[in-house]
C-alpha positions, 0 to 999 in steps of 0.5 A, spaced: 677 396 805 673 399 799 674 405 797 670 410 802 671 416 800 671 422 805 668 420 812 665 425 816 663 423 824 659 427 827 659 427 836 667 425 834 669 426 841 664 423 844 663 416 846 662 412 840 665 417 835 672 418 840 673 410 838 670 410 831 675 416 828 681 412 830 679 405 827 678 409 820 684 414 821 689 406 822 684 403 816 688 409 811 680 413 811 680 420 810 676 422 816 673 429 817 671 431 823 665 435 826 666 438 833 663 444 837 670 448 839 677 448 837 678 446 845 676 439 843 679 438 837 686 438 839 688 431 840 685 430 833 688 435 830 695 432 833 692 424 830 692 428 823 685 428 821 681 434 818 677 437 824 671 443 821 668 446 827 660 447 827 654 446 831 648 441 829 643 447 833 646 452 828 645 450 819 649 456 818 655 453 821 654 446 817 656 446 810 663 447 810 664 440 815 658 436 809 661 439 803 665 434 798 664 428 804 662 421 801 658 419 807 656 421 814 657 418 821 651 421 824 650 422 832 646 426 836 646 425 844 639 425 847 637 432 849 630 437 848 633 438 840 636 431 837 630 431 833 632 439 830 640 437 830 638 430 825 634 434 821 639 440 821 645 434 820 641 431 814 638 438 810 646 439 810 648 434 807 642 434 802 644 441 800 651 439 799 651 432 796 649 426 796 653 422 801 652 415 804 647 417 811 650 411 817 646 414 823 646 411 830 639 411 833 636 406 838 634 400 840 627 398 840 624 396 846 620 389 847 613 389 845 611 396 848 605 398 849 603 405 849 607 412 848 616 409 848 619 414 852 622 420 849 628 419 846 625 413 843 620 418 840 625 422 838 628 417 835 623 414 830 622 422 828 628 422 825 629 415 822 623 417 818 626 423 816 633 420 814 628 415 809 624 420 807 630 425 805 631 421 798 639 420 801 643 413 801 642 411 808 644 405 814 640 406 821 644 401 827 640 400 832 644 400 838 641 396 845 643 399 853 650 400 853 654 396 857 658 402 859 652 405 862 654 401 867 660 404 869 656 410 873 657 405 879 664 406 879 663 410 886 659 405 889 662 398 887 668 401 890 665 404 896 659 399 897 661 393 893 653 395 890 651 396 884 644 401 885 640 402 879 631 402 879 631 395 874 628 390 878 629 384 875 628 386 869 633 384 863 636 387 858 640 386 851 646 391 853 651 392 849 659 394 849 660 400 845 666 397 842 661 393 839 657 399 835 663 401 833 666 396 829 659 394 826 659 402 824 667 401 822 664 395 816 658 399 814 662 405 813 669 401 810 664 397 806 659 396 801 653 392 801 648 395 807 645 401 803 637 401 805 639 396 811 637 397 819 641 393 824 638 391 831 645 392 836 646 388 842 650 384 846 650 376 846 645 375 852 640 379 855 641 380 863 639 382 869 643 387 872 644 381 878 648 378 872 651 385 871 654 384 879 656 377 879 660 380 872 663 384 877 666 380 881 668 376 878 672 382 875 675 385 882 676 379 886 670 381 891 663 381 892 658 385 889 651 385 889 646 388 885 640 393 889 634 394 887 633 402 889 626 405 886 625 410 880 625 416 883 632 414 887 635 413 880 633 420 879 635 423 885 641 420 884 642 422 876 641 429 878 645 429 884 651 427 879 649 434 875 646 431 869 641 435 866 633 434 869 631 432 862 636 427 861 635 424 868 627 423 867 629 421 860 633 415 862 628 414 867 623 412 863 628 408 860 629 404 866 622 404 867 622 400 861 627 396 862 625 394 868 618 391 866 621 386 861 621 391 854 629 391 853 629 383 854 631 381 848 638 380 843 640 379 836 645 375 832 646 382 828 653 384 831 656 377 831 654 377 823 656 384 821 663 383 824 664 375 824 666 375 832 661 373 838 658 381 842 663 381 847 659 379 854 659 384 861 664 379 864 669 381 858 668 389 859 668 388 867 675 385 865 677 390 861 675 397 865 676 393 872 679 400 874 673 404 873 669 400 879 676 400 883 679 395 881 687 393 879 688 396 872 
């Protein structure tokens, strides 16, 4: 590993970021860690890594967690103010410094005509402001996570169904320990200023692909149901998430279901020099979030 310097990972108890810190903290990197209370910050503190508190809504708050760091794991999650959150996270980090930029956008979709769904949007807004801003950056691209997947928990387990508005269409998904160990190498090595990488798992499947995984995981039948947008909605709201992130994802699974996620990179497998790892691999390994043996 070369000499990365201080790493601040923003989003650090989220998916990508809670699997992320760990890895550098074991590779003997100086992590700093940005979270919004001290509530969530309590496992960090206990694995030894520098914790600040702040909030990417509010600037004020900023310029203690970019001060003094090298570089900079940028996330955001999808909702109504991402675009203000990166900008916000960027404009510290230009009146702190000049640290190396590793943001995490989204993938792109296949040929899509028209307006992109909103988080697409949103996130094309701010990679252009991370490459307008004059700092070192990197932009991974990340596909569908495979991880998604496991809000079917409940129903695999009770119905031995997968229920999900995507039709026949498929797409390149990818497990998020993929993302992480891509991000891992861009952090921990040199070479990738300037660079973009397109993230997906090794084939583009259907979600039909994703029930046959699954069963071979748990030993049991389980079929894929196609059900209409706006169940997929309902069924997102009646989980309590939030209606601008269920219609949000619609329009993703919208897009995904005409075709316009079928595609895959080499990407992964180049950065990290091990093939991306199949659904059946993460359907293995999480077998007990369906209701599976663990």
């Amino acid at each position: 590993m070369s000499n990365s310097g201080k790493i601040l990972v923003t989003g650090a108890t989220g998916n990508v970021g809670s699997l992320l810190i760990p890895i550098l903290a074991n590779l003997g990197a100086d992590v700093r860690a940005l979270v919004h209370s001290e509530s969530k910050a309590q496992g960090l503190k206990d694995a030894g890594v520098e914790v600040v508190v702040g909030d990417l809504d509010k600037p004020d708050t900023l310029d203690a967690a970019f001060r003094g760091v090298d570089k900079v794991f940028l996330i955001t999650p999808p909702n109504p103010n991402q675009v203000i959150q990166a900008k916000n996270g960027i404009a510290a980090a230009k009146r702190t410094g000049n640290p190396f930029i590793v943001r995490m956008s989204a993938g792109a979709l296949k040929e899509m005509p028209g307006a992109l769904p909103r988080v697409s949007g949103q996130h094309s807004e701010i990679d252009a402001e991370l490459r307008a801003s004059g700092l070192p950056y990197t932009i991974l691209k990340p596909h569908f996570f495979m991880q998604n997947t496991m809000m079917a928990g409940q129903t695999v387990a009770s119905d031995g169904a997968v229920y999900m508005p995507m039709k026949e269409g498929k797409l390149g998904m990818i497990d998020v320990r993929d993302i992480v160990d891509v991000a891992v190498k861009v952090l921990t090595e040199d070479g990738h200023e300037g660079k973009t990488y397109e993230l997906t798992g090794p084939a583009s499947i259907s979600f039909h692909d994703v029930a046959a995984g699954l069963s071979k995981a748990l030993g049991k039948e389980v079929k894929y149901v196609d059900v209409p947008l706006e169940a997929g909605r309902e069924g997102m709201l009646g989980m309590g998430l939030p209606e601008w992130f269920a219609d949000a994802m619609t329009e993703y699974n919208k897009a995904f279901s005409e075709g316009y996620g079928d595609f895959t990179t080499p990407d992964v497998e180049e950065m990290t020099g091990h093939p991306a790892r199949s659904y059946e691999t993460l359907a293995r390994d999480f077998a007990q979030v369906f209701g599976g043996a663990a």
